[in-house]
C-alpha angles and dihedrals in degrees: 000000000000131000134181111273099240090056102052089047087050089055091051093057099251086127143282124327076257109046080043090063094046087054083044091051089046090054096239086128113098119192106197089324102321128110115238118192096166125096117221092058116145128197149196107237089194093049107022123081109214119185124184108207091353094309127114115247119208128171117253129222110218110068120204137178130193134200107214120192086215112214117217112272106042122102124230096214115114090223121041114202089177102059090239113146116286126230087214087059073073110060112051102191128138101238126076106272140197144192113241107229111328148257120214112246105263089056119089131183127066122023126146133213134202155138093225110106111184085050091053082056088045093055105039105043114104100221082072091059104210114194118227108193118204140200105212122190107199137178110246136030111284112217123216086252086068095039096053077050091060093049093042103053127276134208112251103173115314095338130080101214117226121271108283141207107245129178124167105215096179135017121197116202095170098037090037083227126139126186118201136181110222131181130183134162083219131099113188108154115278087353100154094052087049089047090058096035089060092055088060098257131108128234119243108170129005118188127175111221110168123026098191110336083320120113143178102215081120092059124071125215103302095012123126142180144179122273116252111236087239088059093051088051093053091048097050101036120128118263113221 
């Protein structure tokens, strides 16, 4: 049966559908031998031969998914040009992982891995609306005005963000410091820093600390553990 070539690598844990377009754009996406740069295409996976930087992909049977408590300082992209520290230093594990979705490097707390693609759409697509709740540290004491901003929607370049759940849970005079506890379906990049930025705070410290109903308060900073099957099932259901 046949099946789009972004999908099927996808399936095999090369990236997202996404990430897998972009490879295919770049022509890093060989068809029994042959560069495709060209999205749309559809293969055989009994017949055709795919490889992915000169190395055969193949899907692989045994799906897993892993639930990382990230440390700062460590990147989510699955290649580093840069030669920055790799979430994927993290998980050694022997199948071809990915981070699902992403947080910038000075941001620790939830982040999950696997090689499953159609889980890693699931999860990212907007219309599923998976909450991320944060812990932000910022300079200066945050009013409720600001607050009631932040749950409202804010401007954060050309775009208003969706209404938010936002609760302070400590308020500093003598250090100017504000946490909040802040939780949004969205995931712009570095939105909550631009959330906060455009309230006129900056952020100190952002940790995640719940992706879905799913937190890491067991974990401590670079642990990581498998997914229960439970936990899967909550993240890819449905939304009415």
């Amino acid at each position: 049966m046949e099946e789009r070539l972004q999908k099927y690598l996808a399936e095999c844990g090369i990236a997202s559908r996404r990430k897998c377009e972009e490879y295919i754009l770049q022509g890093k996406v060989e068809i029994n031998n042959n560069i495709v740069t060209e999205l749309g295409i559809k293969i055989n996976p009994q017949k055709d031969k795919v490889t992915f930087e000169g190395k055969e992909v193949k899907k692989q049977n045994k799906k897993i998914y892993i639930l990382l408590n990230k440390p700062i300082g460590y990147v989510t992209t699955a290649e580093e040009q840069f030669g920055r520290d790799k979430v994927l230093d993290l998980v050694k594990v022997k199948e071809r992982i990915v981070p699902v979705g992403r947080l910038d490097m000075y941001t620790s707390g939830a982040l999950i891995l696997t090689n499953d693609g159609d889980f890693v759409y699931k999860v990212t697509h907007p219309k599923h609306e998976i909450t991320k709740t944060y812990t932000v540290t910022l300079k200066g004491i945050v009013n409720k005005t600001e607050v009631e901003q932040l749950r409202k929607g804010v401007i954060i370049e050309d775009y208003i963000t969706k209404p938010a759940k936002v609760k302070i849970l400590k308020t500093d005079e003598e250090k100017d410091i504000s946490r909040l506890e802040i939780t949004i379906h969205e995931g712009k990049n570095r939105q909550i820093r631009k959330m906060c930025e455009s309230i006129g705070k900056k952020v100190i410290a952002l940790h995640r600390s719940k992706i879905g109903n799913i937190d890491v308060k067991d974990l401590k900073i670079g642990q990581w553990r498998y997914l229960k099957e439970s936990e899967v099932k909550q993240l890819t259901v449905e939304k009415n």
